[in-house]
VEXKOL-949572 format. One line per field, with one value per residue (C-alpha): residue number from 1; x, y, z; residue in three letters; chain. Coordinates in steps of 0.25 Angstrom, whole numbers, plus 2048, in hexadecimal, padded with zeros to 3 digits. Layout:
num = (NUM, ...)
u = (X, ...)
v = (Y, ...)
w = (Z, ...)
residuo = (ALA, ...)
cadena = (A, ...)
END
This chain:
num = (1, 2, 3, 4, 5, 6, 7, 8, 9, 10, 11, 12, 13, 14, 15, 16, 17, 18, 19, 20, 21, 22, 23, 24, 25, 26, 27, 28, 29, 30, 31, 32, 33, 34, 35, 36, 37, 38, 39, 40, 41, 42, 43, 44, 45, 46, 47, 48, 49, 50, 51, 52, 53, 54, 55, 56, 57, 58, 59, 60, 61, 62, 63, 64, 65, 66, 67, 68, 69, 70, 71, 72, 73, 74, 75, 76, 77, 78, 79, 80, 81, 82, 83, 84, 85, 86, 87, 88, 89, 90, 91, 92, 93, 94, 95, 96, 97, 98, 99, 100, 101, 102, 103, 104, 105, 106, 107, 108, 109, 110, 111, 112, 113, 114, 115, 116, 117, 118, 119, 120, 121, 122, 123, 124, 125, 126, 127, 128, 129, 130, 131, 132, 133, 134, 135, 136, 137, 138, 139, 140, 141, 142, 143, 144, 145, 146, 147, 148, 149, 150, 151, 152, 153, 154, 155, 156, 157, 158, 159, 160, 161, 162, 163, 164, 165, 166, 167, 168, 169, 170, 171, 172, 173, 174, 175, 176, 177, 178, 179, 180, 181, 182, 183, 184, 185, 186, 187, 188, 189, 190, 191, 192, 193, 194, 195, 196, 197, 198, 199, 200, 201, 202, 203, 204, 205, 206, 207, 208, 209, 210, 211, 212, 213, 214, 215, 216, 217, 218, 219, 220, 221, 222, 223, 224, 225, 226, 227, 228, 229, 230, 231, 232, 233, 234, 235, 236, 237, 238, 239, 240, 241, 242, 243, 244, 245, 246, 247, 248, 249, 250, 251, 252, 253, 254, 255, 256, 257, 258, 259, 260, 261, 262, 263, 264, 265, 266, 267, 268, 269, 270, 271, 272, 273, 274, 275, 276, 277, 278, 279, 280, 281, 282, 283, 284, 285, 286, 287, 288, 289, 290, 291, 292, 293, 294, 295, 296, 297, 298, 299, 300, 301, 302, 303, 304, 305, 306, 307, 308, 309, 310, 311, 312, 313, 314, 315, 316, 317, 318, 319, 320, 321, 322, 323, 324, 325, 326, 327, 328, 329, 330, 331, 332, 333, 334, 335)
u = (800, 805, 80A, 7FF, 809, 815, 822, 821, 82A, 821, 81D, 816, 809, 7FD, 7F7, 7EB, 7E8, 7F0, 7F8, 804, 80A, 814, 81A, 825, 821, 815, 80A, 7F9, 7F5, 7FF, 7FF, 807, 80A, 812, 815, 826, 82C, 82F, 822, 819, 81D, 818, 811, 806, 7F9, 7F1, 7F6, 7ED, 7F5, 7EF, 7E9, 7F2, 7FE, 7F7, 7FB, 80B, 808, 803, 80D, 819, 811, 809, 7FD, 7F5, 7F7, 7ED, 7ED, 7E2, 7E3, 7E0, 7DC, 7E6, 7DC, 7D3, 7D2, 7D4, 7D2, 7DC, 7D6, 7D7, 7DD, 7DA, 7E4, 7E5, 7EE, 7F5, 7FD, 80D, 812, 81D, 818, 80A, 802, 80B, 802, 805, 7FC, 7F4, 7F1, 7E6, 7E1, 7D9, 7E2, 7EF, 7F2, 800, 803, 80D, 812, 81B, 824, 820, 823, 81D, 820, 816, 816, 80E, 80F, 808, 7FF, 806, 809, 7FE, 802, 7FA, 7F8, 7FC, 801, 80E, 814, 81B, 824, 831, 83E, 845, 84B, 84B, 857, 857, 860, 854, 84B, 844, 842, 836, 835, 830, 83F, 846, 83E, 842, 850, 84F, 848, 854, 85E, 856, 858, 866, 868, 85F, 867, 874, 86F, 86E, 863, 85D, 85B, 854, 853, 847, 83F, 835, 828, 823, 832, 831, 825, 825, 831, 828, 81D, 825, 82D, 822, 81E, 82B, 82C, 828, 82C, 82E, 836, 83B, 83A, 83F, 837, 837, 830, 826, 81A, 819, 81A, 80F, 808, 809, 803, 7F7, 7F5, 7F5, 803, 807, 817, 81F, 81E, 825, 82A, 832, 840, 83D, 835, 83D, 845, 852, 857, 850, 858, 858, 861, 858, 84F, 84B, 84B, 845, 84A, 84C, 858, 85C, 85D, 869, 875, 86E, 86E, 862, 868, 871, 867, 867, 875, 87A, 871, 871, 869, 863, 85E, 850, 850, 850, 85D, 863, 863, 870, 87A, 882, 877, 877, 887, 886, 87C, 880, 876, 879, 86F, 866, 858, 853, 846, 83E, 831, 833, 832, 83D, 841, 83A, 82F, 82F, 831, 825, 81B, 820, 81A, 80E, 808, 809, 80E, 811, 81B, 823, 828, 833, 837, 840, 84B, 852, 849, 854, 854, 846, 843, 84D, 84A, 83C, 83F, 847, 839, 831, 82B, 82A, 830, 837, 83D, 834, 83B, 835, 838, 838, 843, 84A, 857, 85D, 85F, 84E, 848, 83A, 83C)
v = (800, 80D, 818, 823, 82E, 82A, 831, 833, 83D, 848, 848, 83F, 839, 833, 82A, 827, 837, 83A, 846, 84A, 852, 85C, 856, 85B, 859, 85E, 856, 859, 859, 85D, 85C, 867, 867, 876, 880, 87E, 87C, 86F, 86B, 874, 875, 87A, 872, 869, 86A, 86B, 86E, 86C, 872, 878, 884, 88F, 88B, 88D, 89B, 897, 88B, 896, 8A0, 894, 88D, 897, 89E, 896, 887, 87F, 87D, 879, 880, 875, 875, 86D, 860, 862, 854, 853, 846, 842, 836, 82B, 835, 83F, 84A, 854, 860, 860, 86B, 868, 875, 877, 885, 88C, 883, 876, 868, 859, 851, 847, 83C, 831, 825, 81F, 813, 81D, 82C, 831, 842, 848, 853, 85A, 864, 867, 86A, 868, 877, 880, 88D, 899, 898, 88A, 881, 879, 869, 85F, 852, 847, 83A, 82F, 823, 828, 834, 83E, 846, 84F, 84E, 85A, 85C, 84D, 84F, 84E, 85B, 861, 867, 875, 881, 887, 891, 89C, 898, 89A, 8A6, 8AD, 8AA, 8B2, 8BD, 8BD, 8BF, 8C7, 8D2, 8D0, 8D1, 8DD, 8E5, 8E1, 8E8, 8DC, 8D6, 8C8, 8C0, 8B0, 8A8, 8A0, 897, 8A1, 897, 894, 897, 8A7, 8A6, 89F, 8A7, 8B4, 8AE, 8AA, 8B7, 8BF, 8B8, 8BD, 8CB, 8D5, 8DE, 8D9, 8CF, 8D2, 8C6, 8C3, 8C2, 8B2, 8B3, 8C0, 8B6, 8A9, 8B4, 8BC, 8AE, 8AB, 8B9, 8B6, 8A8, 8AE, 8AC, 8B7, 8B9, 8C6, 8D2, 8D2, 8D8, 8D6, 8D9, 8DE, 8E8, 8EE, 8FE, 8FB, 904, 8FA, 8F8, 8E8, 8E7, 8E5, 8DE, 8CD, 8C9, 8BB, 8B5, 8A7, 89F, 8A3, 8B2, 8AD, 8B3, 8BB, 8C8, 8CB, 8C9, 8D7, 8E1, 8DD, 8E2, 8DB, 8CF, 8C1, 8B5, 8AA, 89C, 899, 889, 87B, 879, 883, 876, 872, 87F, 87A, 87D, 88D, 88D, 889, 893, 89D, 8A3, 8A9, 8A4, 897, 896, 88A, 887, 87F, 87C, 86F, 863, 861, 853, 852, 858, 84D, 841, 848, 84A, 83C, 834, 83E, 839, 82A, 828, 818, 81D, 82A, 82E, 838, 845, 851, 84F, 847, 83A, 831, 835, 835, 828, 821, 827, 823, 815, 812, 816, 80B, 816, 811, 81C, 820, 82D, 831, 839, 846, 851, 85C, 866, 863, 868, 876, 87C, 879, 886, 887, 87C)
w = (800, 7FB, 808, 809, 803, 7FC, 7F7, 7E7, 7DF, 7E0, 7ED, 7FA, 7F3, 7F9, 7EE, 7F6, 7F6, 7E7, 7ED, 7F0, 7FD, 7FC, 7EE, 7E9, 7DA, 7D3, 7D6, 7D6, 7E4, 7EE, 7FE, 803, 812, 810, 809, 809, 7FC, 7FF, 801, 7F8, 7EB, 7DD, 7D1, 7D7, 7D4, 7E1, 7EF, 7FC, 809, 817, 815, 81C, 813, 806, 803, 807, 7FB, 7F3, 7F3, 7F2, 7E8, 7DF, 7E1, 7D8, 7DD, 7DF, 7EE, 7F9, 809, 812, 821, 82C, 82E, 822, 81B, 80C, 804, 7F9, 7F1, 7FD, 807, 810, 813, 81B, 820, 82E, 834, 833, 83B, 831, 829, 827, 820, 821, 824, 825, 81C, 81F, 817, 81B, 812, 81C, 820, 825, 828, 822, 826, 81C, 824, 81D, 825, 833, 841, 84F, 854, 857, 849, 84D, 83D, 839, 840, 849, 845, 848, 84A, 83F, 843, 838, 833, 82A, 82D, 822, 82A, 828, 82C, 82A, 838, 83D, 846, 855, 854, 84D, 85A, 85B, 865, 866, 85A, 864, 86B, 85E, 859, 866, 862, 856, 85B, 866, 85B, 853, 85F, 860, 851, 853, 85D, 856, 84A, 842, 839, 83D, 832, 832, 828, 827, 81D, 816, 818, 827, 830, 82B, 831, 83C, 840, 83E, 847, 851, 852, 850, 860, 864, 861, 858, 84C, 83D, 835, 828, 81F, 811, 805, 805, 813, 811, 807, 810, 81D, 817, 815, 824, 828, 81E, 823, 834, 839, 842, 840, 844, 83A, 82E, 821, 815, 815, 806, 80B, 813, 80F, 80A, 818, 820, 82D, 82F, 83A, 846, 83E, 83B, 82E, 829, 81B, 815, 816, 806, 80C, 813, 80D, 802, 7FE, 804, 812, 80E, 811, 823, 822, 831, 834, 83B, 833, 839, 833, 839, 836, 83D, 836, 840, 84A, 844, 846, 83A, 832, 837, 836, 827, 822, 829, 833, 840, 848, 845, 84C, 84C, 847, 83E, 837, 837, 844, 84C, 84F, 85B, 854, 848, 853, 85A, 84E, 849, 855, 857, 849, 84D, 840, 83C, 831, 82F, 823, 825, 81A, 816, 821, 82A, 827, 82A, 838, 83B, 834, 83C, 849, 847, 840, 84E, 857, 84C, 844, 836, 830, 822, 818, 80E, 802, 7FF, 7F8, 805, 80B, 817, 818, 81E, 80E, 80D, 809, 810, 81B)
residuo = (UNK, UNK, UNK, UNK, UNK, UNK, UNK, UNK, UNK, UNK, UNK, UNK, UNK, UNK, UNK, UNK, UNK, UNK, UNK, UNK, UNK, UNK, UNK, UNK, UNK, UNK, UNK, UNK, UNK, UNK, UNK, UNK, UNK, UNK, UNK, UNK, UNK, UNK, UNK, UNK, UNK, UNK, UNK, UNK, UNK, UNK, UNK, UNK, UNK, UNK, UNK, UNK, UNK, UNK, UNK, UNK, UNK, UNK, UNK, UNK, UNK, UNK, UNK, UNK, UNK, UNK, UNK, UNK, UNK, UNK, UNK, UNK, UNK, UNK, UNK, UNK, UNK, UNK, UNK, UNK, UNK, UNK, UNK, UNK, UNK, UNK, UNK, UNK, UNK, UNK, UNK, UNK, UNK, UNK, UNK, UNK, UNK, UNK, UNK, UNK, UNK, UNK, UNK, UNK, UNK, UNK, UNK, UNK, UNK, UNK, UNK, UNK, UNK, UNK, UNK, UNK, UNK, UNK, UNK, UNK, UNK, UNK, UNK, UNK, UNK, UNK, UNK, UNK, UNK, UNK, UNK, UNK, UNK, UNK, UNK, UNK, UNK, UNK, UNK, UNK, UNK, UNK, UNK, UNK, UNK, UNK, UNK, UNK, UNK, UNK, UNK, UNK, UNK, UNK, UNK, UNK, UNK, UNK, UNK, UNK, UNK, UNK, UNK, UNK, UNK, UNK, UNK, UNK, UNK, UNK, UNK, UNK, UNK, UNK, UNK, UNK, UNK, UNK, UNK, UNK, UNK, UNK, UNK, UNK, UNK, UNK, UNK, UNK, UNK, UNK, UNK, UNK, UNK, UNK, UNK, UNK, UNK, UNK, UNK, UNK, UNK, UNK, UNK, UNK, UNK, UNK, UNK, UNK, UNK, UNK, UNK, UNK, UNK, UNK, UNK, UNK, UNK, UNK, UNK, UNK, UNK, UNK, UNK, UNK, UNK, UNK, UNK, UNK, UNK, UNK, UNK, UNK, UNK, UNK, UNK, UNK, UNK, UNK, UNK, UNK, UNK, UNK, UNK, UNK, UNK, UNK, UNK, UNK, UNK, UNK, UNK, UNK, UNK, UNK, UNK, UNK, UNK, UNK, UNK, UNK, UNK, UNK, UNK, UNK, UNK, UNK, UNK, UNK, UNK, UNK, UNK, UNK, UNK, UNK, UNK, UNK, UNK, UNK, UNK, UNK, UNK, UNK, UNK, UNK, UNK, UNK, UNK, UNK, UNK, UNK, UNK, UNK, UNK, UNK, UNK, UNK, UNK, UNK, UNK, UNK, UNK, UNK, UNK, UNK, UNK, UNK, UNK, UNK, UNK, UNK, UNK, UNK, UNK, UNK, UNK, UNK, UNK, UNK, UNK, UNK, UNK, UNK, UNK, UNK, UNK, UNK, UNK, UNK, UNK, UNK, UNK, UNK, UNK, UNK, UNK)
cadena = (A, A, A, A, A, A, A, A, A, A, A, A, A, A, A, A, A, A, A, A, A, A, A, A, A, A, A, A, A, A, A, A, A, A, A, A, A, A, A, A, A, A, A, A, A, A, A, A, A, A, A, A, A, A, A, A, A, A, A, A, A, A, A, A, A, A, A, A, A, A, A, A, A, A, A, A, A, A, A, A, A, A, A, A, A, A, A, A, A, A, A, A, A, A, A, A, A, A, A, A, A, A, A, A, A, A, A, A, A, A, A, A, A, A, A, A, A, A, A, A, A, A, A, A, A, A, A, A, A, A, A, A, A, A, A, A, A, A, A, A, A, A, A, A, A, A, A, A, A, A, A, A, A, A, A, A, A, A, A, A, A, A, A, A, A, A, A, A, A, A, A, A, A, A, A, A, A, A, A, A, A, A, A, A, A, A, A, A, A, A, A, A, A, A, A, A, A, A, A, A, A, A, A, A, A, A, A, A, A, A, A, A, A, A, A, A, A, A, A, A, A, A, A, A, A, A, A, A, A, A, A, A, A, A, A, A, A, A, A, A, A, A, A, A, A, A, A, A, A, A, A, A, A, A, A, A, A, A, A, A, A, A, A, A, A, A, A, A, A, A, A, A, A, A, A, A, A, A, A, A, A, A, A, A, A, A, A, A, A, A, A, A, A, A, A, A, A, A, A, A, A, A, A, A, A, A, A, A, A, A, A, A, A, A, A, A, A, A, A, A, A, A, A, A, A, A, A, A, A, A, A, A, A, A, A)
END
């Protein structure tokens, strides 16, 4: 008897249901768990996703796809399936997917985490049978702070930098950790952030969709004499080093990342400070959320599968990789 959902060359299919979710190839009708490059991409011919993150698929995607919004918990049927849309905690918008044919329950859930995001609903946890998880930070090194800890680290340095006449500069990915990094400031302390065109769209997006997140405004619309030196400036990691970067004069950057657990990874692209912080489940977090489901068999993805298949194959838990087509490195664009 075939698997429920099954790797093919364009994506993870569910014969039973004839659709495909988060395929990486054209296909006609495409589950999207969120909208990272990754795992939203163009060319399909219909796209269902939870509703709050249909205008982020928009403006990566086009305008003009063919898309349908979808409630956390509302149930779908796709041929001998029913599917529906569970909160992943990763980013606005971002879902697990669950897929039932009657005899067993499998939950695709794409990128998540178990934190609590002023920016996203936070991760419900899906009972089933086989369990799609990720694996991008599947190393006992890998554990979190609080991110309310982490962003009253850089609101502490932002003052230093401030009163030593320097601009503050983070890099963050430009979909869901800008955000969240404004939302979790914005608790903190007042004022404005000044934000680099790759951020100002999906920022504006997240103000449109309810998310409260610290004042704002493009760096591009700024006076040539603006002063930026007691100011906090958010930019993506391809800033880094750019010409862009010329105009804060005397500045500090930092790397707002889960990479930024391993020092070496700071040292080697050059920030001065590393705050550690991630949209993705820690390791505790993946060991916690694997045993919460009471999943029979985890299939493991984008990461450090090895690892987690093992350590779960030595507690009898069927588990195995399962090749896809997903980021899951520190050079990932949007992860």
């Amino acid at each position: 008897m075939p698997a429920l959902i099954e790797p093919t060359d364009r994506g993870l299919y569910c014969a039973a249901g004839d659709f495909y979710i988060d395929p990486w190839r054209p296909v006609e009708r495409a589950l999207i768990t969120h909208a990272h490059a990754d795992h939203a991409r163009a060319g399909h011919g219909h796209y269902w996703a939870e509703a709050s993150g249909v205008a982020l698929l928009r403006h990566r995607l086009g305008a003009n796809i063919a898309i349908s919004g979808v409630a956390y918990g509302e149930a779908l049927t796709f041929g001998e399936t029913t599917v529906s849309f569970h909160p992943a905690g990763h980013v606005l918008g971002s879902s697990q997917i669950r897929v039932s044919d009657g005899h067993e329950t499998w939950v695709a859930s794409g990128d998540y985490k178990r934190d609590h995001d002023p920016t996203c609903a936070d991760f419900e946890v899906v009972p089933c049978d086989t369990f799609i998880t990720e694996a991008t930070f599947a190393l006992p090194v890998y554990r979190w702070a609080p991110c309310a800890e982490v962003a009253a680290e850089i609101v502490a340095w932002w003052a230093d930098n401030a009163a030593a006449g320097r601009t503050t500069v983070v890099f963050c990915y430009s979909l869901g950790k800008a955000q969240r990094l404004l939302a979790e400031i914005g608790r903190l302390t007042s004022g404005m952030a000044y934000l680099h065109g790759a951020l100002v769209p999906l920022t504006r997006l997240y103000r449109e969709a309810g998310v409260e997140m610290l004042a704002s405004c493009p760096v591009s619309e700024c006076p040539k004499e603006h002063d930026f030196s007691q100011d906090l400036v958010l930019a993506p990691p391809s800033a880094a080093g750019s010409r862009w970067m010329r105009r804060f004069g005397e500045h500090r950057t930092g790397f707002a990342s889960g990479w930024m657990r391993i020092r070496g990874n700071r040292r080697r692209r050059g920030y001065d400070r590393g705050f550690v912080l991630s949209d993705h489940a820690d390791w505790p977090g993946l060991i916690d959320t694997i045993a919460a489901t009471g999943a029979r068999r985890v299939l493991a993805t984008h990461g450090r599968t090895d690892v987690l298949v093992n350590f779960l194959r030595q507690r009898g838990i069927d588990a195995a990789p399962l090749a896809t087509d997903y980021a899951d490195g520190p050079e990932a664009a949007e992860s």
